[in-house]
C-alpha positions as CSV (number, residue, x, y, z in Angstrom):
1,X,0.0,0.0,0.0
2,X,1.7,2.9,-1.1
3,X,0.3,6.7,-0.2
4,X,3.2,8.7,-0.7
5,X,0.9,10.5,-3.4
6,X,-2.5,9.9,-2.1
7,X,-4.8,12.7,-1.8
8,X,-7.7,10.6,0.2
9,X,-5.2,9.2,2.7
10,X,-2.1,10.9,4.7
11,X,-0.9,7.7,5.8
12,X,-1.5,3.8,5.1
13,X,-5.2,3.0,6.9
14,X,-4.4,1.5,10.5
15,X,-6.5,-0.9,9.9
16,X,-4.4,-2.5,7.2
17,X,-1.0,-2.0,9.2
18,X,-0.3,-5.2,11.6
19,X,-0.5,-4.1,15.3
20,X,3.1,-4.9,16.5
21,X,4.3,-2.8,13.5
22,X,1.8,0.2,14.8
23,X,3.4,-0.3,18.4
24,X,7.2,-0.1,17.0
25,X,6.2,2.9,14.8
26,X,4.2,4.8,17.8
27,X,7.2,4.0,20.7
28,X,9.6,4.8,18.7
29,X,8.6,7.3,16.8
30,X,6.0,9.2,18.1
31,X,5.5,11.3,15.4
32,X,5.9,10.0,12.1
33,X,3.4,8.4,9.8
34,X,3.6,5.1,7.9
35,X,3.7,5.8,4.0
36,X,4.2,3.1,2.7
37,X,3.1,-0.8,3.6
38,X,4.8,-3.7,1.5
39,X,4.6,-7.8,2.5
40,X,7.9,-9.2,1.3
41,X,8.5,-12.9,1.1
42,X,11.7,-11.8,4.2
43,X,8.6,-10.0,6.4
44,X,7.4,-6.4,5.8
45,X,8.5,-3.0,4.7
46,X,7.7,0.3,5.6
47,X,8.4,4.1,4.9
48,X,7.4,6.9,7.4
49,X,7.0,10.1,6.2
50,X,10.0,11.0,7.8
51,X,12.1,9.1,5.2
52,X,13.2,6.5,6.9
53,X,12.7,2.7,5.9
54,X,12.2,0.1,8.5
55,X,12.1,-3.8,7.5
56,X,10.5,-6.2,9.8
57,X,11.1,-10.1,9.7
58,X,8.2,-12.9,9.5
59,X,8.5,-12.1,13.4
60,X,8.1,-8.2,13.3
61,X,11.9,-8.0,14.8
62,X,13.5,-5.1,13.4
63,X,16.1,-5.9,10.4
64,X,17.0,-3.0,9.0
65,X,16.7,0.8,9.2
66,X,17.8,2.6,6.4
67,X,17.2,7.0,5.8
């Protein structure tokens, strides 16, 4: 799901973003939005407004963070 260019949506809908990636996103940074959602066959991969990339395994553990 990508809304980086969306004009009906800010951010991907919560409701489509798995809850342990929400918690990650909101403890650790508070005030950023999720742009962009994408399943990979490794886990998941998100952009937050803020530019930053975050990768997530099967498990929702943190791989990567790249700016």
């Amino acid at each position: 799901v990508d809304c980086e260019h969306a004009t009906l949506y800010a951010s991907v809908p919560a409701t489509l973003v798995p809850e342990q990636i929400t918690a990650y996103v909101t403890a650790n940074f508070p005030n950023a939005l999720i742009k962009k959602l994408e399943k990979k066959y490794y886990g998941w991969e998100i952009e937050l407004n803020n530019g930053l990339e975050v990768n997530f395994n099967n498990n929702f553990k943190v791989t990567k963070i790249d700016d």
